[in-house]
C-alpha positions in Angstrom: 55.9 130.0 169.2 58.2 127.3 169.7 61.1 127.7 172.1 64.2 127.3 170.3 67.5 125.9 172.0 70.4 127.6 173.3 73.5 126.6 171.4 75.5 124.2 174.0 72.6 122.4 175.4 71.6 118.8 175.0 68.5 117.3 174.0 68.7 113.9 175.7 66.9 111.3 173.3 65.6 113.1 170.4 64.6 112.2 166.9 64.4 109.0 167.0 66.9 107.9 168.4 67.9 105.4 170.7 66.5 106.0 174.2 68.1 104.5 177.6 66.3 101.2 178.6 65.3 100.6 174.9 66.0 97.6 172.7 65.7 96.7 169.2 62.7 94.2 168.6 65.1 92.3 166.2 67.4 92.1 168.6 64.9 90.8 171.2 63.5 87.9 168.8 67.2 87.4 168.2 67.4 86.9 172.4 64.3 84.7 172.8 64.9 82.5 170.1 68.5 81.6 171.1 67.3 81.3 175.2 65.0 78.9 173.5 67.4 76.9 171.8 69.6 76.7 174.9 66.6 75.3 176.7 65.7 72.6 174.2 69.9 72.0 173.7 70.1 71.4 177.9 66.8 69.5 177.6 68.5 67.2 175.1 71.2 66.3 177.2 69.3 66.1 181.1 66.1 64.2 180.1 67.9 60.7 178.5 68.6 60.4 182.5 65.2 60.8 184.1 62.2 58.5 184.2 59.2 58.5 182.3 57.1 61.0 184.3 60.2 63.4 185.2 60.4 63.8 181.7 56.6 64.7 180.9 57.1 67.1 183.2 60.0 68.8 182.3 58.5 68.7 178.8 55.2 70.1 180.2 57.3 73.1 182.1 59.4 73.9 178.8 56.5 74.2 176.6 54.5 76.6 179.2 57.2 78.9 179.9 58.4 78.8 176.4 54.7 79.5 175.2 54.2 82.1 177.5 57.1 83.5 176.4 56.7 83.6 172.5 52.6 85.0 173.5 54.6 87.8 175.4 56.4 88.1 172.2 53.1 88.1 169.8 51.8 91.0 172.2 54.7 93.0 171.8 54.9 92.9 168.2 50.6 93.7 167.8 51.8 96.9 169.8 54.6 97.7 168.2 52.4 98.4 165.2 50.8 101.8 166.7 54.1 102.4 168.8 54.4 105.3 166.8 52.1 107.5 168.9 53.4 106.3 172.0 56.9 107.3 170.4 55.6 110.3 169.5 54.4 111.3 172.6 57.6 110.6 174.1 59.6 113.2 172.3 57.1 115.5 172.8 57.5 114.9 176.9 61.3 115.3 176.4 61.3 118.3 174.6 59.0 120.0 177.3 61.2 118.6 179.8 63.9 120.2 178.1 62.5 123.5 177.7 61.4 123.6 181.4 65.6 123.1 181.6 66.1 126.0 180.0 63.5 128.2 181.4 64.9 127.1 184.8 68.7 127.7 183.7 67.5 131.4 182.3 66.1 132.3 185.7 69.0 131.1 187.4 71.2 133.2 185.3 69.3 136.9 185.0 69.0 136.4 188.9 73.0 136.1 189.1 73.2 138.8 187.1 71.0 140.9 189.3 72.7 139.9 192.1 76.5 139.9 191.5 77.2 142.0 188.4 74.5 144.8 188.5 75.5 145.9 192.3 79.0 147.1 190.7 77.9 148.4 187.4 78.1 152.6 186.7 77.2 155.1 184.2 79.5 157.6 183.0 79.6 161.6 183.5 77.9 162.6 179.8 80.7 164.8 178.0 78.2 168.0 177.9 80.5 170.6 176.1 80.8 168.7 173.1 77.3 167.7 172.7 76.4 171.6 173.3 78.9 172.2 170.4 77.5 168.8 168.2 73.9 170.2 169.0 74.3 174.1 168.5 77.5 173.9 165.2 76.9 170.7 163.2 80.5 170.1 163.6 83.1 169.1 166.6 86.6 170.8 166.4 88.2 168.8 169.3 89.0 166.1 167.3 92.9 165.0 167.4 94.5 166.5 164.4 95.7 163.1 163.1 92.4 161.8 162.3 92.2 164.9 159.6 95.6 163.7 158.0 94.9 160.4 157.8 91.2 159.5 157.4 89.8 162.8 155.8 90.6 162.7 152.1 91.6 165.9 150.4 89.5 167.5 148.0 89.1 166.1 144.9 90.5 167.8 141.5 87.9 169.5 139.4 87.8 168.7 135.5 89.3 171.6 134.4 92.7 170.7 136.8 92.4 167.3 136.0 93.2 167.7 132.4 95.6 170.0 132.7 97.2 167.6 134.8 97.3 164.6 132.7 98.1 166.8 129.7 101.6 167.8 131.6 102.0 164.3 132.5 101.6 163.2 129.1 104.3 165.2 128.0 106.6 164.0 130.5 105.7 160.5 129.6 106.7 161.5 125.8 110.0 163.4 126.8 110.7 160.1 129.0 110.3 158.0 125.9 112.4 160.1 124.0 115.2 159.2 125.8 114.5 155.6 126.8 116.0 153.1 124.6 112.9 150.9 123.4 113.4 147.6 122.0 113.0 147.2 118.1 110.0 145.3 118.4 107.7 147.7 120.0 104.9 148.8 118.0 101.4 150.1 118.6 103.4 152.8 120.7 100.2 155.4 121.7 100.3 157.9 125.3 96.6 159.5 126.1 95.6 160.4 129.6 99.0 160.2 131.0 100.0 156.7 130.5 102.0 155.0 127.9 100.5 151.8 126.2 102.9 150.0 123.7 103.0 146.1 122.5 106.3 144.6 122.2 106.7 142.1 119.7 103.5 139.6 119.6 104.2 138.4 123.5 102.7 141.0 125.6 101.7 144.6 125.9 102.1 147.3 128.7 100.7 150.5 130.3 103.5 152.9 132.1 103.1 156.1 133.8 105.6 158.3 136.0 105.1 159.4 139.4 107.0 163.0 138.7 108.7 165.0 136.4 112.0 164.1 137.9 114.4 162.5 135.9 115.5 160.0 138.0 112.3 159.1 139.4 111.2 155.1 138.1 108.5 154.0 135.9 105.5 153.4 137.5 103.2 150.1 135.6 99.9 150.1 135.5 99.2 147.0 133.3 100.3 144.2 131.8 98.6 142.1 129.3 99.8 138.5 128.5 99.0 138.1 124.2 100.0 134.4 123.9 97.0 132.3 123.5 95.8 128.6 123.1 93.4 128.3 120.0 93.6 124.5 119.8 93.2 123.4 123.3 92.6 126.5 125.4 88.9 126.5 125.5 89.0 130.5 125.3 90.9 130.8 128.9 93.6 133.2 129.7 96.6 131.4 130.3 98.4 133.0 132.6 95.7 133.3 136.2 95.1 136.7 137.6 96.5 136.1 140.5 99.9 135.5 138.5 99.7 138.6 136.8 99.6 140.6 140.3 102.8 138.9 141.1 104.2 139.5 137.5 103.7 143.2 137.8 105.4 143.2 141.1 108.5 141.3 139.8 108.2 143.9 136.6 108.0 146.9 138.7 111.0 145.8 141.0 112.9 145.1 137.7 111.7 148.6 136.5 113.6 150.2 140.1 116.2 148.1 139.5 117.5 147.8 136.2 115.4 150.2 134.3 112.4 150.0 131.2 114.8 147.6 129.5 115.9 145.2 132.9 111.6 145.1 133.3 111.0 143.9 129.2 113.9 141.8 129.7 112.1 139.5 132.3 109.0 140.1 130.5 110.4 138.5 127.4 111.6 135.8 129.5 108.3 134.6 130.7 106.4 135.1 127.6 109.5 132.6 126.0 108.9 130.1 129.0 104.9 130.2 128.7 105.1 129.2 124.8 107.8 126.9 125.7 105.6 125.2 128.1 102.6 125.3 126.3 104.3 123.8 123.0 105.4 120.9 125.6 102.0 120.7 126.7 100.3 120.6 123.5 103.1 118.0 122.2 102.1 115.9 125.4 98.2 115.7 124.7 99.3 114.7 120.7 101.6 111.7 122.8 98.5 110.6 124.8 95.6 111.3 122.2 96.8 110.9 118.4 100.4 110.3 117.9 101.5 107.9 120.5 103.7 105.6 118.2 104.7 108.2 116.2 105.7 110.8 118.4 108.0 111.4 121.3 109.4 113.9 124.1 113.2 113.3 124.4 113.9 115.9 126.7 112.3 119.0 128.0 114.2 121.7 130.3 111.6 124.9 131.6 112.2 127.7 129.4 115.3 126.5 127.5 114.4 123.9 124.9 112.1 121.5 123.8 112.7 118.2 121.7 110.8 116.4 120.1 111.3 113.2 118.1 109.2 112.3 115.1 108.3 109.5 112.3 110.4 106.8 115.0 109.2 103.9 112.4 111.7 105.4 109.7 114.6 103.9 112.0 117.1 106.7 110.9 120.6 106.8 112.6 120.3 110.1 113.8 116.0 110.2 114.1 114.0 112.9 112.8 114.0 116.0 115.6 112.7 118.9 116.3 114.5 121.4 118.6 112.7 124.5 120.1 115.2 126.8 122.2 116.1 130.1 123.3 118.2 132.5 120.5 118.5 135.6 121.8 114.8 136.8 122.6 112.8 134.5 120.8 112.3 130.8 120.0 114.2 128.9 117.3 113.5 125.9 115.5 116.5 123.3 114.5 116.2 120.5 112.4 118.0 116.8 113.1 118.9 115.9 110.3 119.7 119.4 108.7 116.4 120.6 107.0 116.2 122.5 103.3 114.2 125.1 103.7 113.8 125.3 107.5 113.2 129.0 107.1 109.8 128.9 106.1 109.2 126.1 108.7 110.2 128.7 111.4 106.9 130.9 110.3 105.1 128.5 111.3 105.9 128.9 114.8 103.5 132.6 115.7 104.8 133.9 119.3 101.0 135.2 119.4 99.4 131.5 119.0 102.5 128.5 119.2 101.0 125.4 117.7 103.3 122.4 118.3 100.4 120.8 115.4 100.7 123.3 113.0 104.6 123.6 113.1 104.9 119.6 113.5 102.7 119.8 110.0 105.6 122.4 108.2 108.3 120.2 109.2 106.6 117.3 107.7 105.2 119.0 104.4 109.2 120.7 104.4 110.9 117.2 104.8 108.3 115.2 102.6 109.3 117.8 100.2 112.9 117.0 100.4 112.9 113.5 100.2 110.6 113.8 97.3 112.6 116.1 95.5 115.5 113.3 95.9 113.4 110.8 94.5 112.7 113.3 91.4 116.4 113.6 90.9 116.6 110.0 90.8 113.4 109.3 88.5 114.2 112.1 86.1 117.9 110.2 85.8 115.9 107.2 84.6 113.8 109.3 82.2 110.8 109.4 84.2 109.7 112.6 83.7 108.1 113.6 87.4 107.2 117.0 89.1 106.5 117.7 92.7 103.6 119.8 94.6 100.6 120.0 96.4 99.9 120.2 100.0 100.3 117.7 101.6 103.5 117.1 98.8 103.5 114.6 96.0 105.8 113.7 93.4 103.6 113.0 89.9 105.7 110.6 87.9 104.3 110.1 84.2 105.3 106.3 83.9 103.6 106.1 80.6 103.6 108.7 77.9 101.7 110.2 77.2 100.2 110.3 80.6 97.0 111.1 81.9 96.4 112.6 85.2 94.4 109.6 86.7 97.3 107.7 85.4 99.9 108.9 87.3 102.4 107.4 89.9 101.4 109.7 92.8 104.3 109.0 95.9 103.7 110.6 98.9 105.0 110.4 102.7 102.8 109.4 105.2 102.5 112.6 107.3 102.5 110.3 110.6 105.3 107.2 110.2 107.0 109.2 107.1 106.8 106.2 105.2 106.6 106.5 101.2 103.0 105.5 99.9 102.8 104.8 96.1 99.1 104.5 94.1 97.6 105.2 90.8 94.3 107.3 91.3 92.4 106.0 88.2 93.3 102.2 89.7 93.1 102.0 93.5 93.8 98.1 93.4 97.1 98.4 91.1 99.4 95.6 92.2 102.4 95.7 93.7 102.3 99.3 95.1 104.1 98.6 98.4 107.4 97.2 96.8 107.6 100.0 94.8 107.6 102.1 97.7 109.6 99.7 99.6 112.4 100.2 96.7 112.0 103.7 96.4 112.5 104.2 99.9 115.7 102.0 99.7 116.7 103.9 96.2 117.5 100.6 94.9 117.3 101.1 91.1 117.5 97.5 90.1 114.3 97.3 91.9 113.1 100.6 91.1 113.5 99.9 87.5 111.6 96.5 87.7 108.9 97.6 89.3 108.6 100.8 87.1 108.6 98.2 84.1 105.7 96.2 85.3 103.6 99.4 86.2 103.7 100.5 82.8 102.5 97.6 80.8 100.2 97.0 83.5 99.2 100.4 82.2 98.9 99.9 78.7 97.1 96.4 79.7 94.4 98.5 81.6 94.8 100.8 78.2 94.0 97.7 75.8 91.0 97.4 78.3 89.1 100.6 77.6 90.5 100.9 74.2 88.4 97.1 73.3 85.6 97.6 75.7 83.3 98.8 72.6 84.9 96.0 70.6 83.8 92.5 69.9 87.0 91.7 71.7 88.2 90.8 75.2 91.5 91.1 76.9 92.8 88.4 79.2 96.3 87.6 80.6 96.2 84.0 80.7 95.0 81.2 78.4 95.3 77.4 79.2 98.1 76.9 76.2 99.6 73.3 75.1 102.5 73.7 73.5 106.1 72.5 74.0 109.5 74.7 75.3 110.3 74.9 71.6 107.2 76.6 70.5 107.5 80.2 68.6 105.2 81.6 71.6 107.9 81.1 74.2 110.0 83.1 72.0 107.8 85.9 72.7 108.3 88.2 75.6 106.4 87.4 78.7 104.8 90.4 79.1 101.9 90.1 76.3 98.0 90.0 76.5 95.6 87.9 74.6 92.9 89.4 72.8 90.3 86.8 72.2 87.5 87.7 69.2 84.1 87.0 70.3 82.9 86.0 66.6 86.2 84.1 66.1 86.7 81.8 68.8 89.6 79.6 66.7 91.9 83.0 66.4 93.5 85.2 69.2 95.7 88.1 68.8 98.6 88.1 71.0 99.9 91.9 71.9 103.4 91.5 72.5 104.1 94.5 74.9 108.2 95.9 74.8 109.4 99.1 76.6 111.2 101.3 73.7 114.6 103.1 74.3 114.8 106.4 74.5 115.7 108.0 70.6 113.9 104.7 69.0 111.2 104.8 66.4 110.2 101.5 67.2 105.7 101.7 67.0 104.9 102.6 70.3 101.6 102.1 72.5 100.9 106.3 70.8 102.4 107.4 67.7 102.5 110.6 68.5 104.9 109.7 71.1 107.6 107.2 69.7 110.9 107.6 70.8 110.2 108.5 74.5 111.7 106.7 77.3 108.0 106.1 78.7 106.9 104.4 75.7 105.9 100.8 75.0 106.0 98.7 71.9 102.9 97.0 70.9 104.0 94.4 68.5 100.6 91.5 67.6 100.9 88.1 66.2 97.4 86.3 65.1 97.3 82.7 66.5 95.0 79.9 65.2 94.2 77.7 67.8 91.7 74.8 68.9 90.5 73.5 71.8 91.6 70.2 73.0 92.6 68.0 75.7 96.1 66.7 77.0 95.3 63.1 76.0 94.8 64.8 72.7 98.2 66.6 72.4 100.4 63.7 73.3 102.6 64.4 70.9 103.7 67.3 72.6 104.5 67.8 76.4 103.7 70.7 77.9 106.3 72.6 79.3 106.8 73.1 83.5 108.3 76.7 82.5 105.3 78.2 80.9 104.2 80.5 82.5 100.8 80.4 81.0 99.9 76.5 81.6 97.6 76.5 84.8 97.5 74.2 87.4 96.2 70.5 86.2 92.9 71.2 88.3 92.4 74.8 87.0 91.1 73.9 83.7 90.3 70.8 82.0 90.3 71.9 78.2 93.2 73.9 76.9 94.7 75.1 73.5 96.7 74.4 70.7 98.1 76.7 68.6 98.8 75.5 65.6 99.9 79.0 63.5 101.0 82.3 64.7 101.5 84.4 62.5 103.2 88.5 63.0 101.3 91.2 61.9 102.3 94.0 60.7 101.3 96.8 62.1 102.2 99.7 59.7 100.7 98.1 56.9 97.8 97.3 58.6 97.2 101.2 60.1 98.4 103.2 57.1 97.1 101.4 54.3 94.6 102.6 51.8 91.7 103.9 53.2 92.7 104.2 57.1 92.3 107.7 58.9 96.1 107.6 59.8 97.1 108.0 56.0 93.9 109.6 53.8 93.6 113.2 54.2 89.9 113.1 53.6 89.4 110.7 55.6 87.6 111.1 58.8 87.9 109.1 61.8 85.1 107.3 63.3 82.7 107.2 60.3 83.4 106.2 57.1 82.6 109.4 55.4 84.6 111.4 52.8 85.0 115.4 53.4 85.1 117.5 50.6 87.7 117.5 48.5 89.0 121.4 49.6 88.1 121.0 53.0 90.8 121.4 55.5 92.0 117.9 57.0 91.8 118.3 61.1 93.7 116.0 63.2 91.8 114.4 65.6 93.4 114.1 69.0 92.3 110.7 70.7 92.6 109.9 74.3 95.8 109.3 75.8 94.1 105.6 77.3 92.9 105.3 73.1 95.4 102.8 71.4 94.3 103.4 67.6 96.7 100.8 66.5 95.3 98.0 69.0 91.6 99.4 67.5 92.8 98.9 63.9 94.6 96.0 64.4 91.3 94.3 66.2 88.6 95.3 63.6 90.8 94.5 60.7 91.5 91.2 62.8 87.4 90.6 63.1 86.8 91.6 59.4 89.3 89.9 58.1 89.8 86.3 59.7 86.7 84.7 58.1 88.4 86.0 54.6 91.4 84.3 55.4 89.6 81.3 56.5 87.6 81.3 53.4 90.6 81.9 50.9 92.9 79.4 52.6 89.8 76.6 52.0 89.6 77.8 48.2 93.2 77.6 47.8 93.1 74.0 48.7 90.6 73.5 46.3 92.0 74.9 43.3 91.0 78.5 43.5 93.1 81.5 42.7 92.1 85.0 44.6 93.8 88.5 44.6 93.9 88.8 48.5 91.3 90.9 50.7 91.7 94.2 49.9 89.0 97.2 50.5 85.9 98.5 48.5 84.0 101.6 47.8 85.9 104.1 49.4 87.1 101.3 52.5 83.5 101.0 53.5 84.2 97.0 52.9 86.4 94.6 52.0 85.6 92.0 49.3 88.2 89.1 47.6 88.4 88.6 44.1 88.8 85.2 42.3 91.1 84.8 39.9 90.8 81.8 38.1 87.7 79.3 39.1 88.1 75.4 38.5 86.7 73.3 35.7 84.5 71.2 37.5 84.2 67.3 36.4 82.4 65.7 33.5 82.3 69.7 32.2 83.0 70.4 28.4 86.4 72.0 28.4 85.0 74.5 25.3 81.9 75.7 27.3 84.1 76.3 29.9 86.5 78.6 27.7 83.6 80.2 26.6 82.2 80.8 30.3 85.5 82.2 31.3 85.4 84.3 28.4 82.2 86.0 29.4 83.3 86.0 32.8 84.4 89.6 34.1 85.2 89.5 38.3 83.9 87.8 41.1 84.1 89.0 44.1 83.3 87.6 47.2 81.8 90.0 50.0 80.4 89.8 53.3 76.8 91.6 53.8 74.1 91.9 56.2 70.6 90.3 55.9 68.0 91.1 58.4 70.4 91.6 61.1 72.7 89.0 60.1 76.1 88.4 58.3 76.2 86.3 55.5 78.7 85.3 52.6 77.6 87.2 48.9 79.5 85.8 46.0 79.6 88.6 42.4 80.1 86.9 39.5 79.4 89.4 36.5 79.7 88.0 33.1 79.8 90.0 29.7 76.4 90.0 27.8 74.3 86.8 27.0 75.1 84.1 25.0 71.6 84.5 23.5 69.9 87.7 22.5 66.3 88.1 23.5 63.9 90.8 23.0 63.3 91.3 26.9 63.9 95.1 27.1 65.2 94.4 30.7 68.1 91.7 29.1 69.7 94.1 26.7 72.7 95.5 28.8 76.4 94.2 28.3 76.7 93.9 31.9 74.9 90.4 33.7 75.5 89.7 37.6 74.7 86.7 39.5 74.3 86.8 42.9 74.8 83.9 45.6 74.7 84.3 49.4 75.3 81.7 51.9 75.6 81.4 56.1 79.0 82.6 57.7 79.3 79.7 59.9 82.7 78.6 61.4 83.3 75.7 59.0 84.8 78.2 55.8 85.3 74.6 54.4 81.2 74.0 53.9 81.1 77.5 52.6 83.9 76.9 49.9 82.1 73.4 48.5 78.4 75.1 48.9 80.1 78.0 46.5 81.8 75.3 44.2 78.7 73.2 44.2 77.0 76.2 42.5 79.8 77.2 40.3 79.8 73.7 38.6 76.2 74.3 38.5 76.6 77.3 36.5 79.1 75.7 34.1 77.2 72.6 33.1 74.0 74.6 32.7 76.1 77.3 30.2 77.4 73.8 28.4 73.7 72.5 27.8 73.4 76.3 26.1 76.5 76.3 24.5 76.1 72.6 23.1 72.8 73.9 21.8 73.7 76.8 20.2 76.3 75.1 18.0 73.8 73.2 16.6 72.8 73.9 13.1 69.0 75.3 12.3 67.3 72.7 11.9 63.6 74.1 11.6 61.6 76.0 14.5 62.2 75.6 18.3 60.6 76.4 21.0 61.9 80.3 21.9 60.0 80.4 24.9 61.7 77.7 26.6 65.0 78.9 25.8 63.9 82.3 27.3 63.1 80.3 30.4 65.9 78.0 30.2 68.4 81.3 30.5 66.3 83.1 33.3 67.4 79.8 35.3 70.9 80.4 34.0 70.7 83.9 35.4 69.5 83.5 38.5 
């Protein structure tokens, strides 16, 4: 066993460490090498003075002594490799010479003791009558009576004393209540085993017993139990330490000696006020340094008095948005800066139980969004906007457009953390100019208010045009490269207007002239069903011919700096002309003959009739649906190249009846009047032909999957009877069909080209048939001669 060492001794060099006439090898190279240098440094100087051979020799000396030296050195490194065991050894000679110490010290010691404090020492006389009594009774009844009274502890109460003894104390607790005078907020009131437990308010709870059945005799508290908690950032800790609640109980107690059950509530109350008051300052302190830094502020904070708080600091009001938390009586209050509609419900938000400074920050905001919204409904609903407010967080629903979809509403909300107003449609998260509108609603500038309203809705009916054409052989722009001068009929239109541009028809465009509509008008609005709101716009459409050309082409007329529609010189290098623009107009167009809006047994969509005693069902479209804009396009598509076509028969000679519609609507046809007489043609066949003549009626029909031009000409009978069964009916029709190209002027000749055809062929019959009979001819090449007629 190894000897340990008595605390207080030394142990010399031990563990390594440095022992007396030792040196670090480093340290030792360190030495040699600069004793070296010193040598060669004094060498350097002395030998320039001495001879030849006095120099060998001192160079001879250096080197031996120096070698001798750095060999020493070498030695004492090779060793210092297995130094360890020497090392070793060495401790182990220093601890035995250590112990040896001790062993020596211990003699020294026992023999003092032996010698000077042993020769005095003495026993004392045992105490035999009590250990007779100890030994003989068990027990020892000399004792000092005080030890009995003060260390003994009585005997303890059995069961059946026990609860006879808290029942009695119960009752004295309950006659004690009687006639206390508890605060209104106590609840959970409950006495069992003696004690009385109760919770006042949502702050704290206590257990209270009496010492007696005196009356004057002073509550006695058990326990206290702190309710107030920290859901958000306590982590599940009590908030008030244990070693607080000892000194809480003492400060209750005294209160409870001094100034009674109510004096002891009293300062309970107090510190359950201060704790939330200090824990609201907290929390409000982390929402400063984690979330809310620019947006939130601590303007002053006294201990268990009040709090304030400032809040959306961005707004720049003249009085800033506060929040005051204080002391009213017994609990904590909430007061608004600027005064706050509705602060009441604000106030619930602040739970004794649980204060949130988050949640009742969130109230005030939701409460004061709510306010200024309401403001702007007042404001809105004075300018006919019809708007309602709700939701959590609060937004104020404006139906710019009516009727109005949900998606197409102006939502306007207030940004929970700056309180600034945010404008946006949901159905279009790019709409333009969203942040002066709320920059002008936040002003209440209804100049600006009313501008901005303005360009929302036609934007509006512009994204409504959109979806309403998207299945349409149409597009919708808002800009074409025009040429045209200030005095131009399209200037006089308003500047808010779209361009629809027909994919077949790329010489026409249909302007939609877009025009808001007082309130009480019947002007046509963007929905029929909804003419004569304040919300509505007026769709109004021109037809424009136009043709592409340049601006060396149009030098006849300047452009003009103030259109708005005339790009930049670099944007575009071909532009357009107009050279018509005709109005349309639109109730003749949608409530003509044959049109879902006006036939009863009509319905929309297919081109079907219902029976005649079925019962007509209004079909309600989609509030983005513009059926006028639908109407007015396909009627635009169908009926351009009619127009096209009748204007180049017109200038031919050619009298029509208009486009009007066929079988039921399912197509539109024109019928010509009167034909021309074409040159070199006998004017008598020509009476005749137009006698036999009945309609025709120019229509356009498909032919494998494309549209081309058929002409009807019927004629009455034959001007030669035959006995062809299949040529016996009154009724002859002639068809021709030619491609719809752009060019309706190459149409109109190929049609006359074949009209004159017709005519002189029918004179070569009619000049034969007024012939007298002269013998026999050849039936057969009549019969064949009038097949060519008819076909």
């Amino acid at each position: 066993m190894v000897p340990v060492a008595i605390e207080g001794c030394t142990q010399g060099a031990e563990g390594g460490g440095a022992r007396v006439g030792s040196i670090s090898l480093a340290m030792l190279i360190d030495f040699i090498v600069q004793r070296t240098y010193d040598e060669l440094t004094v060498l350097a100087e002395l030998l320039p003075r001495k001879t030849d051979m006095e120099r060998k020799i001192e160079i001879y000396k250096f080197s031996a002594r120096t070698r001798q030296l750095f060999v020493r050195l070498l030695a004492l490194v090779k060793w210092a490799s297995s130094a360890t065991k020497v090392d070793r050894s060495a401790h182990i000679m220093a601890f035995l010479d250590k112990q040896a110490m001790l062993f020596i010290e211990t003699a020294d010691v026992l023999a003092r003791v032996a010698r000077e404090t042993l020769v005095h020492a003495r026993l004392p006389t045992f105490h035999m009558a009590a250990a007779v009594e100890v030994l003989t009774l068990g027990t020892y009844s000399r004792l000092p009576a005080v030890i009995r009274e003060r260390l003994v502890p009585p005997p303890s109460l059995t069961a059946g004393e026990r609860r006879s003894t808290l029942r009695a104390l119960a009752h004295i607790v309950r006659q004690r209540l009687t006639t206390a005078s508890l605060p209104s907020d106590v609840r959970n009131l409950k006495v069992e085993n003696g004690r009385a437990t109760f919770t006042v308010g949502q702050d704290f709870s206590v257990s209270l017993t009496v010492m007696g059945d005196a009356p004057n005799l002073p509550w006695r508290l058990l326990d206290i139990a702190i309710l107030i908690q920290d859901n958000e950032t306590g982590e599940g800790k009590p908030l008030v330490h244990s070693s607080q609640l000892a000194w809480l109980r003492g400060v209750a107690q005294a209160r409870l000696a001094a100034a009674g059950l109510s004096g002891a509530l009293t300062s309970l109350r107090f510190f359950c006020r201060s704790l939330s008051l200090e824990l609201l300052y907290t929390q409000t302190l982390r929402l400063c340094r984690d979330r809310l830094s620019r947006h939130l502020q601590v303007d002053k904070y006294i201990p268990g008095q009040k709090l304030q708080v400032s809040y959306w600091k961005e707004l720049g009001c003249e009085l800033g948005y506060r929040l005051v938390i204080g002391a009213e009586a017994d609990q904590l209050c909430v007061w608004h800066v600027p005064a706050l509609a509705g602060g009441e419900r604000v106030a619930t938000a602040l739970t004794p139980h649980a204060p949130s400074m988050e949640r009742l920050l969130a109230h005030t905001v939701h409460q004061r969004s709510r306010q200024r919204l309401n403001d702007l409904k007042v404001l809105l609903n004075d300018m006919g906007v019809e708007c309602s407010v709700g939701g959590w967080p609060c937004v104020l629903a404006c139906s710019v457009v009516s009727p109005c979809l949900r998606a197409e509403q102006l939502l306007v909300s207030v940004g929970a953390h700056g309180g600034r107003l945010r404008a946006r449609v949901p159905a279009y998260p790019a709409t333009p100019r969203m942040p002066d509108l709320a920059a002008a609603l936040a002003r209440s500038d209804l100049n600006q208010i009313k501008l901005h309203l303005t360009h929302l809705r036609f934007w509006l009916v512009a994204r409504r045009c959109e979806k309403t054409l998207q299945h349409l052989p149409a597009s919708v722009c808002e800009h074409l490269p025009f040429l045209h001068g200030p005095d131009h009929p399209l200037n006089q239109l308003s500047s808010d207007r779209l361009y629809v541009t027909l994919h077949r028809h790329t010489d026409h465009i249909l302007i939609v002239e877009m025009k808001e509509v007082a309130a009480g008008s019947t002007a046509t609005t963007s929905n029929s069903s909804n003419s004569g709101s304040a919300c509505s716009v007026a769709l109004s459409f021109h037809l424009a011919g136009a043709r592409r050309c340049t601006p060396e082409e149009c030098e006849e007329e300047t452009p003009s700096p103030a259109n708005n529609n005339q790009p930049p010189p670099t944007a575009a290098r071909a532009f357009l002309k107009l050279h018509s623009l005709v109005e349309l107009d639109t109730f003749t167009l949608t409530h003509g003959p044959f049109t879902p809006l006006d036939t009863p047994g009509m319905q929309p969509g297919k081109r079907k009739l219902s029976s005649p005693n079925a019962r007509s069902v209004r079909v309600r479209q989609p509030a983005y649906f513009l059926p006028e804009l639908a109407h007015v396009v396909a009627a635009a598509d169908e009926r351009v190249p009619f127009v096209n076509l009748a204007q180049e028969l017109s200038s031919r000679g050619v009298s029509h009846g208009g486009v009007q519609g066929e079988w039921s609507g399912s197509a539109l046809g024109m019928r010509l009047v009167s034909l021309p007489l074409p040159e070199g043609a006998s004017v008598a066949a020509g009476s005749a032909l137009r006698a036999r003549l009945l309609a025709t009626t120019v229509r356009l029909t498909t032919k494998n999957q494309a549209r081309v031009w058929t002409a009807e000409i019927v004629f009455h009978g034959s001007p030669l009877r035959t006995p062809n069964p299949k040529e016996q009916g009154e009724r002859r029709c002639v068809y021709l069909q030619y491609e719809l190209g752009t060019d309706a002027g190459r149409t109109a000749e190929a049609f006359l080209a074949d009209w004159a055809a017709i005519v002189h062929l029918h004179t070569l019959l009619h000049d034969f048939m007024l012939r007298p009979a002269q013998g026999t001819f050849n039936f057969a090449g009549f019969i064949l001669l009038h097949d060519a007629i008819s076909l």
